[in-house]
Structures are given as structure tokens and as C-alpha cells.
C-alpha positions as CSV (number, residue, x, y, z in Angstrom):
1,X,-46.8,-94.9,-164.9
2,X,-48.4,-91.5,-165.0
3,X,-47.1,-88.9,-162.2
4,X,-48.5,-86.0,-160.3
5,X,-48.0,-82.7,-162.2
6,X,-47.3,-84.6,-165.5
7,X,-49.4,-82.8,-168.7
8,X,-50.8,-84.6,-171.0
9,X,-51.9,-83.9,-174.9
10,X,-55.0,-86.1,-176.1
11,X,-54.5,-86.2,-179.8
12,X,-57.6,-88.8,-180.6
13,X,-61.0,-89.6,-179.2
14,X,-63.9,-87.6,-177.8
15,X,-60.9,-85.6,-176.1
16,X,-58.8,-84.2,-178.6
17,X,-57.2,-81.4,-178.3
18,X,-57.2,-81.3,-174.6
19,X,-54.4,-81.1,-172.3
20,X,-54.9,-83.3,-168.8
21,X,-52.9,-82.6,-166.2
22,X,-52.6,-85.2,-163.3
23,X,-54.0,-84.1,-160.2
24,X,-54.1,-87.4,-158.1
25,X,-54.6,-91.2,-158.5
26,X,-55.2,-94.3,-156.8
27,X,-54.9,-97.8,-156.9
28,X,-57.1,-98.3,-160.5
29,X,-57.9,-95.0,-162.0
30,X,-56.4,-91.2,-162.1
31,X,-57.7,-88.0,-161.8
32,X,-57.1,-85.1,-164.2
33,X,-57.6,-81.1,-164.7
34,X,-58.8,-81.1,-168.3
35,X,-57.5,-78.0,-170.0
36,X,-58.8,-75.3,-171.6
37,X,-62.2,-76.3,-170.0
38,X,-60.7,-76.3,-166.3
39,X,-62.8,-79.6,-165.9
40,X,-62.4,-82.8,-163.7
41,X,-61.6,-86.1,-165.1
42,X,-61.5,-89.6,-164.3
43,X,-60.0,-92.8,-166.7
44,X,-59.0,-95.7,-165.6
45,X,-55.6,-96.7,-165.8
46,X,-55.7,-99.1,-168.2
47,X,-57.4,-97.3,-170.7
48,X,-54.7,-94.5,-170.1
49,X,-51.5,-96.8,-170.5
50,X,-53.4,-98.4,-173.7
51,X,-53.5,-94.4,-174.7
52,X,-50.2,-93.4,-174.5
53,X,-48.9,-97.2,-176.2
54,X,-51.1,-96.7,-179.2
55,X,-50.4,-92.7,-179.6
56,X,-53.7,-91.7,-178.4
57,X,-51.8,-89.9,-175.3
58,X,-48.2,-88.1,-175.1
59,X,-46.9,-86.9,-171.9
60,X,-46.0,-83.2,-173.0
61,X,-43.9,-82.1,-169.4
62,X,-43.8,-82.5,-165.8
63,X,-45.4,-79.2,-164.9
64,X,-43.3,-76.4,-162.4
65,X,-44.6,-76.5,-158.7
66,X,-45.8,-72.9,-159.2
67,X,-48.2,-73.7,-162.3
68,X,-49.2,-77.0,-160.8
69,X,-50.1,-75.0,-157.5
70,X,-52.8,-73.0,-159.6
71,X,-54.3,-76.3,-161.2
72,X,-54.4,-78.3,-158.3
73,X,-56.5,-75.6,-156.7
74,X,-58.8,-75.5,-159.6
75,X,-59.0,-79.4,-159.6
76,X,-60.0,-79.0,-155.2
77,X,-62.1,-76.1,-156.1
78,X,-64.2,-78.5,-158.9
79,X,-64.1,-81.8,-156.9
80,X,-66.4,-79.8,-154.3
81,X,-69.1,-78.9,-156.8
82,X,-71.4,-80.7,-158.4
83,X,-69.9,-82.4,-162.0
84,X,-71.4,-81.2,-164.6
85,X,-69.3,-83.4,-167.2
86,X,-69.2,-87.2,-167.7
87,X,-65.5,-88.9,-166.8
88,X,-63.4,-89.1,-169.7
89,X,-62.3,-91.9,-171.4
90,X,-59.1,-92.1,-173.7
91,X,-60.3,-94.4,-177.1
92,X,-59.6,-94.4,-180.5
């Protein structure tokens, strides 16, 4: 189960090559920063877990409290804008 402050690496998909780090979740889906871009995401969790089984998704670190800080803020910051980008979605 995927933890607040835990990064991310998408290696496959309309994602690749971005890092997600998680900035909250609830009871069916999390919430990312997607970096470079600095952008929100959503996935479900289902389609996360089948990510990370099938090598889609590897958990790189648990990020320090200091960096998570910055990204969390970023994460606030966007949530009280208006999205611009679609929710992402881990496939193959």
C-alpha cells in the first residue's frame, strides 16, 4: 500500500518518465505531485497496485520531511487552481 511521501518512477504508459510523489489518498484512489511538470494526479488504486505488480511502477524512496514539505505545498498550491491536465492513469 502506497504511503504519504513515497516517490514513484513511471517507466511505461502515457507517463513515463515521471516521478509521482504521494501527496494524499483515500479510501479508492490517491493523489500525486507529478514531477518535472509540478502537476496534480489522480489514479485509482487499483490501477496503481496492478502498476507496481506488473513493473509499470517502482517506488524509488520515501522522501525526507524537508523535500516532502516543498512538494506538498506545490500539490495545496495546484489543488486550488483550476486543472489544466487530465488525471493520470498507470497502463501498459
Amino acid at each position: 500500500m502506497p504511503k504519504v511521501r513515497e516517490l514513484y518512477a513511471i517507466h511505461h504508459g502515457d507517463f513515463v518518465g515521471e516521478m509521482w510523489a504521494v501527496c494524499g489518498k483515500d479510501e479508492t484512489n490517491l493523489k500525486f505531485l507529478s514531477l518535472p511538470d509540478m502537476v496534480n494526479r489522480d489514479c485509482s488504486l487499483e490501477k496503481f497496485e496492478y502498476g507496481i505488480e506488473n513493473g509499470i511502477v517502482e517506488k524509488v524512496k520515501r522522501l525526507p520531511r524537508y523535500i516532502f514539505w516543498t512538494i506538498n505545498k506545490q500539490f495545496k498550491k495546484n489543488e486550488k487552481e483550476p486543472a489544466v491536465v487530465g488525471s493520470g492513469e498507470v497502463s501498459g
